[in-house]
C-alpha positions in Angstrom: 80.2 69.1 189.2 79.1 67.2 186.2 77.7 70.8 184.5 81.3 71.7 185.1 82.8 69.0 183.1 80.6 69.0 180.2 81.6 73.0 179.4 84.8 71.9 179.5 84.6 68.9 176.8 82.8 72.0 174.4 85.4 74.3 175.2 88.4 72.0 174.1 86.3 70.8 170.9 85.7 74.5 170.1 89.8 75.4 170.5 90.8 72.2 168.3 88.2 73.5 165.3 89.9 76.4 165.8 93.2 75.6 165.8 92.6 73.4 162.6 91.1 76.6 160.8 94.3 78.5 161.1 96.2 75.3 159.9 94.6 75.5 156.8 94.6 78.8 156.0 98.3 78.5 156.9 99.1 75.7 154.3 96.8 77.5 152.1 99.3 80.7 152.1 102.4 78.5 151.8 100.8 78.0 148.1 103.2 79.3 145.3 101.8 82.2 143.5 101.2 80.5 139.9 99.5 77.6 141.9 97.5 80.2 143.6 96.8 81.7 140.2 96.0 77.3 138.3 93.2 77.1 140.6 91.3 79.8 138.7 91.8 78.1 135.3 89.0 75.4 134.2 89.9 72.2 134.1 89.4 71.0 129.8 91.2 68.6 127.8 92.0 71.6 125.1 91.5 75.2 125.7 92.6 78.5 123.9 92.2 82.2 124.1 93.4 82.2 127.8 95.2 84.0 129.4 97.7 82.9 131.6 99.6 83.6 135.2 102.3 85.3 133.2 99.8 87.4 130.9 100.5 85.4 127.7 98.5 83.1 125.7 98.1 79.6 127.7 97.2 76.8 125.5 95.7 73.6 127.1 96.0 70.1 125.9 95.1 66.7 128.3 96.7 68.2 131.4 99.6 69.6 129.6 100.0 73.4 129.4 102.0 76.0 127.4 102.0 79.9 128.2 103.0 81.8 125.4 104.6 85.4 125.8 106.6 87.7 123.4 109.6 88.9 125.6 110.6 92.3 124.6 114.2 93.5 125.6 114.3 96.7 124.0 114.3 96.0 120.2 114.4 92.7 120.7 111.6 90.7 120.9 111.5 86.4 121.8 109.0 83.8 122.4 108.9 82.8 126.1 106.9 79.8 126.6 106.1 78.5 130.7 104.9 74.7 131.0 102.4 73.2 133.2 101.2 69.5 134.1 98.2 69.8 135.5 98.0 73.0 136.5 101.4 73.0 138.2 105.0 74.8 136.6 107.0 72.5 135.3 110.5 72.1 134.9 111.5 73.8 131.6 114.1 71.2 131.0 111.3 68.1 131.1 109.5 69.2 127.4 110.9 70.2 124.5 109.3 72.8 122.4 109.2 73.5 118.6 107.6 76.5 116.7 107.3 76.5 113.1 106.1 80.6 111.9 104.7 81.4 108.4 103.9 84.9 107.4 102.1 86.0 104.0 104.7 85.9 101.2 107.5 84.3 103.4 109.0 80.9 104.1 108.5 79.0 107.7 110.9 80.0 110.2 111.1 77.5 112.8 112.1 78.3 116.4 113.4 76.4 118.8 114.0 76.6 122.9 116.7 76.2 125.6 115.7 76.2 129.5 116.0 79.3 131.3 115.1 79.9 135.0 111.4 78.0 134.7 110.6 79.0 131.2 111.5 78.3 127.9 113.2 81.1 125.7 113.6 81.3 121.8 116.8 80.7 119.8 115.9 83.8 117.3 114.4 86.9 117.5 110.5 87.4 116.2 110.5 89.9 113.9 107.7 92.7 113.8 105.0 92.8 113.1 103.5 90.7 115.0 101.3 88.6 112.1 101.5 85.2 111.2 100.4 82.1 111.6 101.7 79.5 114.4 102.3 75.9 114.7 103.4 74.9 118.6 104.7 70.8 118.7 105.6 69.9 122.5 106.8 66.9 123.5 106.7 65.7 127.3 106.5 62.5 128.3 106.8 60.2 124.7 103.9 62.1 124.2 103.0 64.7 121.2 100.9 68.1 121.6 99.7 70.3 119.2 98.4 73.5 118.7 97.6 76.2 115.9 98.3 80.3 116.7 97.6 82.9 114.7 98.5 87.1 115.2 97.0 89.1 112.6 99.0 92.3 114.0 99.7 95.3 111.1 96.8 93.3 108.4 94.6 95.5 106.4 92.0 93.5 103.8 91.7 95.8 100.8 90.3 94.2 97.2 91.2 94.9 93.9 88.3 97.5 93.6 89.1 99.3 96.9 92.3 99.8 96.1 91.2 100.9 92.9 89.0 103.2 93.9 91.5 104.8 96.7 93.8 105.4 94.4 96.5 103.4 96.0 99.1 102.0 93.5 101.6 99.0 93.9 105.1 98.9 93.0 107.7 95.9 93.3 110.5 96.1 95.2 113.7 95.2 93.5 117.4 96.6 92.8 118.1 100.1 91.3 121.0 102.8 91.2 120.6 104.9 94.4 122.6 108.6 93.7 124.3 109.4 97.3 123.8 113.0 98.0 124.7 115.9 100.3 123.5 119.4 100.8 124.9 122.5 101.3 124.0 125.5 101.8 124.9 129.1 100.4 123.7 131.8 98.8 123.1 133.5 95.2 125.8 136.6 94.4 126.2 138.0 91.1 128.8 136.6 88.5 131.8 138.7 88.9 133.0 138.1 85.6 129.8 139.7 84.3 130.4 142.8 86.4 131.7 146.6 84.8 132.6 149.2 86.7 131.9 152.7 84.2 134.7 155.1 84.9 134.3 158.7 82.9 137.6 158.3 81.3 138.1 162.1 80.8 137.7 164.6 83.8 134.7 166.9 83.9 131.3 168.0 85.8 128.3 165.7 85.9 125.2 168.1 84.7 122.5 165.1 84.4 122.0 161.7 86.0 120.1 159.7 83.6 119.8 156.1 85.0 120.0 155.3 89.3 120.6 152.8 91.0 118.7 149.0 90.4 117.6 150.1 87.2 117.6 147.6 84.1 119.8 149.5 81.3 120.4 148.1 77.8 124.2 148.4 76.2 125.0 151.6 75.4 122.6 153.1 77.3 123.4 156.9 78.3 123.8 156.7 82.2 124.9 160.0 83.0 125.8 163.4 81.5 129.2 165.4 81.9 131.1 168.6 80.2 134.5 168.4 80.0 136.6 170.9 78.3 139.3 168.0 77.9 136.8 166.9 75.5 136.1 170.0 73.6 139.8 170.7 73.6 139.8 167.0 71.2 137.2 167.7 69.4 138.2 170.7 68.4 141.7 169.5 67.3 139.4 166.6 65.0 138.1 169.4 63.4 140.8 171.7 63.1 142.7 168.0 61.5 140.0 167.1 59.1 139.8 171.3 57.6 143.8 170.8 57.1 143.1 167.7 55.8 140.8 169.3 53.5 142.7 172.4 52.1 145.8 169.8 51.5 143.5 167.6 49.4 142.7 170.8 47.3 146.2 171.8 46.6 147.1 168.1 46.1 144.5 168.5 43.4 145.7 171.3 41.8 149.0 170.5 41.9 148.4 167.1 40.2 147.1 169.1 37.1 149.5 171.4 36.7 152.1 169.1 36.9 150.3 166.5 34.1 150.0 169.5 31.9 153.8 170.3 32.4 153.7 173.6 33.7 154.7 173.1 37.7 157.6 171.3 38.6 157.5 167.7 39.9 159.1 168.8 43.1 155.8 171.0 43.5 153.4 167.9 43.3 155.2 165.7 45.3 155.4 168.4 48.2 151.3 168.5 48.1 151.2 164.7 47.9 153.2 164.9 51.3 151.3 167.7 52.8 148.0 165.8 52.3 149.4 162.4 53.6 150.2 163.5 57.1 147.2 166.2 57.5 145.0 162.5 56.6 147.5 160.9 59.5 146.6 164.1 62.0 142.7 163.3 61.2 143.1 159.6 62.1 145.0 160.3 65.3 142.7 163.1 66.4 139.9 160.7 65.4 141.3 157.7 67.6 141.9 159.7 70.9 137.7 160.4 70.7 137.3 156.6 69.9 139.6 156.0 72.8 137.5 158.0 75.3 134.1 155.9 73.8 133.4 159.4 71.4 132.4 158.8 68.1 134.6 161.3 65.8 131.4 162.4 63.9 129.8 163.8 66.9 132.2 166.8 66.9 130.3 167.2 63.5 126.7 167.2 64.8 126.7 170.9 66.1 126.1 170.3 70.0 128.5 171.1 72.5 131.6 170.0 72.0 132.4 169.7 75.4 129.5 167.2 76.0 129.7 163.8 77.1 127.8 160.8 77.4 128.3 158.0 80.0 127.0 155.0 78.6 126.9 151.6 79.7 129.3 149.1 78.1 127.1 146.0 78.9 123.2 145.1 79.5 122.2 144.8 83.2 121.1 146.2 85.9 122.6 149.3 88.3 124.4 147.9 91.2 126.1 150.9 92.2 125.7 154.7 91.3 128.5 156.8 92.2 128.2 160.2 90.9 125.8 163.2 91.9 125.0 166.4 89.7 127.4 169.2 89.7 130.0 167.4 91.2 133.6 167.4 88.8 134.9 163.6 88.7 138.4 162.5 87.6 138.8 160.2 84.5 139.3 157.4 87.0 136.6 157.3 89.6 134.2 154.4 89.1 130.9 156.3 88.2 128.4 153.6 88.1 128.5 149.4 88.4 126.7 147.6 86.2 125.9 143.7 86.3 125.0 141.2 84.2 122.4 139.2 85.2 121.9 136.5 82.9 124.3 134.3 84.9 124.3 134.0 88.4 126.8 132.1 90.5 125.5 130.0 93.7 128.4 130.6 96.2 128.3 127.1 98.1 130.1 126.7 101.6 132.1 123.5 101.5 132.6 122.4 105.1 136.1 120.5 105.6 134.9 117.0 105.3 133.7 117.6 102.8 136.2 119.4 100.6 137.1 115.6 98.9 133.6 115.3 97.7 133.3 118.7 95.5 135.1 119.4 92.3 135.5 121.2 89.6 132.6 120.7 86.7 130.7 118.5 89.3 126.9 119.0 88.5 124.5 119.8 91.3 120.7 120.6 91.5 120.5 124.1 94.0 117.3 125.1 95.4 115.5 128.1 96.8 113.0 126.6 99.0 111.3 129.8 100.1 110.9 130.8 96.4 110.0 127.5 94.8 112.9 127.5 92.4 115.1 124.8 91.6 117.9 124.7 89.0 120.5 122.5 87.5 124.4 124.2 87.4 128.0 123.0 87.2 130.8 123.4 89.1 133.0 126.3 87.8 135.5 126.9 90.8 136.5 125.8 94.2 138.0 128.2 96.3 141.8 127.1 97.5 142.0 129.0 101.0 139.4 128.6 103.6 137.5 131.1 105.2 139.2 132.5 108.7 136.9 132.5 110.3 134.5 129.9 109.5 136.8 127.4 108.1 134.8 126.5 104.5 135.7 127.0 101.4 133.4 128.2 98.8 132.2 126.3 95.4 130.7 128.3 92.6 127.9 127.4 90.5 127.0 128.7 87.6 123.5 129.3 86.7 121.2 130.6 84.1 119.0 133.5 84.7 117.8 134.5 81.9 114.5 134.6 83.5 115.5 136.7 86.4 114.3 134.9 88.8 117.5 134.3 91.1 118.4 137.1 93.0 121.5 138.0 94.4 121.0 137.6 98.0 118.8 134.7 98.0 119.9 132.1 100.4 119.8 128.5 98.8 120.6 124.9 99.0 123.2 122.9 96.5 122.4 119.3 96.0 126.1 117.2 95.0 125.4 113.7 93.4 128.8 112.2 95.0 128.2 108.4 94.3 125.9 105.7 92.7 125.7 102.7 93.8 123.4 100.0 92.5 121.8 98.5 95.8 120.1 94.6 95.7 116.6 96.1 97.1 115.4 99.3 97.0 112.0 100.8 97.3 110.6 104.5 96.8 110.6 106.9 98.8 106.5 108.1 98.4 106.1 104.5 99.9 107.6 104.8 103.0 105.2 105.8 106.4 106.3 106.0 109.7 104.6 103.9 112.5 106.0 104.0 115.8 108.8 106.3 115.0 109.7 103.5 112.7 110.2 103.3 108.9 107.5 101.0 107.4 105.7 99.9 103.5 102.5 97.7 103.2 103.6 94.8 101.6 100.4 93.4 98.9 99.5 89.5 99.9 96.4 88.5 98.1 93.6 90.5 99.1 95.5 92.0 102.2 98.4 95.0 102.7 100.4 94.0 106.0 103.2 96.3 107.8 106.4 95.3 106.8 108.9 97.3 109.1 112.4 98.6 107.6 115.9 98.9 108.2 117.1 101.6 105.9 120.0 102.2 104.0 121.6 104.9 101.3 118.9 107.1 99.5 118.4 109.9 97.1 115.4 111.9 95.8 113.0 108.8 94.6 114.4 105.7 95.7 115.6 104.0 99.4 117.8 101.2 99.8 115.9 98.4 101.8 118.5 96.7 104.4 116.0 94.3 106.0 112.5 94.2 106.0 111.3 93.2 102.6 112.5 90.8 99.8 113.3 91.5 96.2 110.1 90.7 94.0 107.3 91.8 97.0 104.6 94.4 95.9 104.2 97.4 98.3 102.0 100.2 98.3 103.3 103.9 97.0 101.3 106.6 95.9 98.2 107.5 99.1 100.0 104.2 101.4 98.9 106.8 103.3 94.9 105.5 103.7 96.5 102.0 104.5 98.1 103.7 107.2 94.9 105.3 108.7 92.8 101.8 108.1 95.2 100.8 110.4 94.5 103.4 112.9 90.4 103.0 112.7 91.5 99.0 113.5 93.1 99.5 116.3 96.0 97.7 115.1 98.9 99.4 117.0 101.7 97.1 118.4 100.2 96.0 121.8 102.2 92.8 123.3 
């Protein structure tokens, strides 16, 4: 019996211990998570470098705490700061918070903090990078805290020599003229003012073709060969004209000196005078038909055919067209050959409608053949009234020289149109710009170090970029090889991590 009572004294001290085992562990899981997560940090009077419940820097001072994290909201980025008394949240609303931020080659910014939820959030934005220098002032209780931050985010050291010997050189940023552009794109055709269509100008049969087609020719230049006996028919009636005109000369002559020595009438010498005034007239107008066909007169003296005739190009060029064959009898009209000047060439530029205000008549503009390496200052000449019908563009011409041959007729191209200038506070150039993070940056110079200074971008041309935000007036940036400063950055591991 008294065996019997002992086991049961054990048993109900063994189901109180265990009852008072899950008790604790129960309170223990009523913890809040961030309490759960103070009892890992060490107890100091002043710590940094840790990292706190939220993943941002905590910094420790005599039982107060700060957590410092940059809050990014899509390009927007904060300071949000979480407080703790001794080791516990506290109410946002119990300490107030002041940041002062300094960055090489800029004023402080200071930053101050309204409550939200149970943290503190930032009354500006932080801008990128991330590099500067922090001073943190909290005040809870009538008492001060302090602590010193720094982020060295987008900071490459580089000395005078190194930068020397990298070739990198520094420009300052400052105002200039920025020359708004657009392109357009077209193609090279020939000038059409510069273009002769050869037509025979007598009927006949083409016996010889002397020049094809894409051939260079020179003015004058025989092209083709024809016999024509519209031709012989003239040049016979030239010489028939100029053997009239002859004989009358003679007995103009002779009749001169008779009459002088008084034995012909006067009646006799002025009826040779007449006769050898109009058979001069019938050698002039036989003489100007041949002329008028592109025949020199004297070549019905020269003893060849008389019913041969030349072709010959009226202008230097080249052969666009040849539209005769041997043995075939052409009218005086058909076009027998094309011929183009190529000295000038016009870029025909489609104008889409909104842009039709921007182009004009003697407007200068640079036009480019990428694929060919040719570039090529040329004005303006025309801008076509109607649009097209079926594309709905209208068509600028500029004129360009060629006296090098190098455009060709066919070659697609690019016009340039300088439409404004506009003189912008800050501007930088363009060889200066990188890209890091899909984003448009230069590497400000401070001292002995190059730091990223992210852009917002404005108008630009050729050389120069206008600088919205990002970089003051008077800074020094890198420009020719910033590319090196951009792969330093890269072996340091210096990409925006937050």
């Amino acid at each position: 019996m008294r065996k019997n009572k002992q086991l049961l004294i054990v048993g109900i001290i063994l189901a109180v211990i265990l009852l008072g085992i899950l008790f604790l562990n129960q309170n223990k899981l009523r913890l809040s998570d961030n309490e759960q997560l103070m009892l890992s940090v060490t107890d100091t009077s002043e710590q940094e470098g840790i990292t706190g419940p939220h993943g941002g820097e905590l910094f420790l001072k005599d039982g107060l705490g700060l957590e410092l994290v940059f809050h990014e909201s899509g390009a927007t980025s904060l300071f949000k700061l979480y407080p703790y008394w001794q080791k516990k949240l506290l109410a946002p609303a119990d300490v107030s918070v002041t940041i002062a931020l300094s960055r090489l080659g800029r004023s402080a910014q200071l930053f101050h903090f309204r409550a939200e939820d149970d943290y503190l959030i930032s009354d500006q934005e932080v801008a990128e990078p991330h590099a500067f220098e922090l001073v943190i002032v909290a005040e809870y209780q009538d008492k001060t805290y302090r602590w010193h931050h720094s982020e060295a985010e987008g900071r490459v050291e580089m000395s005078d020599t190194t930068l020397r010997n990298s070739g990198i050189e520094l420009a300052t940023a400052g105002s200039a003229v920025i020359h708004s552009e657009i392109t357009l794109p077209g193609e090279i055709t020939f000038n059409e003012h510069d273009i002769v269509h050869v037509v025979p100008r007598l009927p006949g049969m083409v016996v010889s073709i002397e020049r094809h087609h894409g051939q260079k020719v020179e003015k004058g230049e025989v092209l083709a060969i024809m016999e024509s006996t519209m031709l012989a028919d003239l040049r016979s009636q030239y010489l028939l004209a100029r053997r009239r005109q002859a004989l009358a000369q003679t007995i103009y002559d002779r009749e001169e000196q008779l009459w002088r020595e008084k034995i012909t009438a006067r009646q006799d010498f002025l009826t040779a005078q007449q006769q050898r005034e109009e058979a001069s007239i019938a050698v002039q107008l036989a003489a100007e038909r041949l002329r008028a066909l592109g025949v020199q007169p004297e070549s019905a003296l020269s003893g060849k055919k008389l019913a041969r005739y030349e072709i010959r190009s009226p202008i230097a060029g080249i052969v666009i067209k040849e539209g005769v064959v041997r043995g075939e009898v052409v009218k005086e009209d058909k076009t027998a050959y094309i011929v183009a000047d190529i000295s000038t060439v016009w870029a025909a530029i489609r104008v889409f409608p909104r842009n039709l205000n921007q182009i004009h008549v003697d407007q200068l503009a640079v036009v480019r053949a990428n694929t060919h390496d040719l570039k090529r200052e040329g004005k303006v000449i025309y801008v076509t009234t109607p649009l097209d019908e079926q594309t709905r563009t209208a068509v600028a011409r500029i004129q360009l020289d060629n006296q090098d041959e190098q455009w060709r007729p066919g070659m697609f191209v690019k016009a340039d149109f300088q439409i404004d200038a506009v003189e912008v506070p800050v501007a930088v150039l363009l060889e200066g710009v990188q890209t890091l993070e899909d984003q448009p940056v230069v590497f400000g110079r401070y001292g002995d170090f190059f730091e990223t200074r992210p852009l917002k971008l404005g108008r630009s041309d050729d050389q120069m970029v206008e600088v919205v935000e990002g970089l003051l007036a008077g800074e020094q940036y890198a420009t020719n090889n910033s590319f090196i400063i951009k792969s330093e950055l890269g072996k340091a591991g210096a990409a925006h991590e937050h």
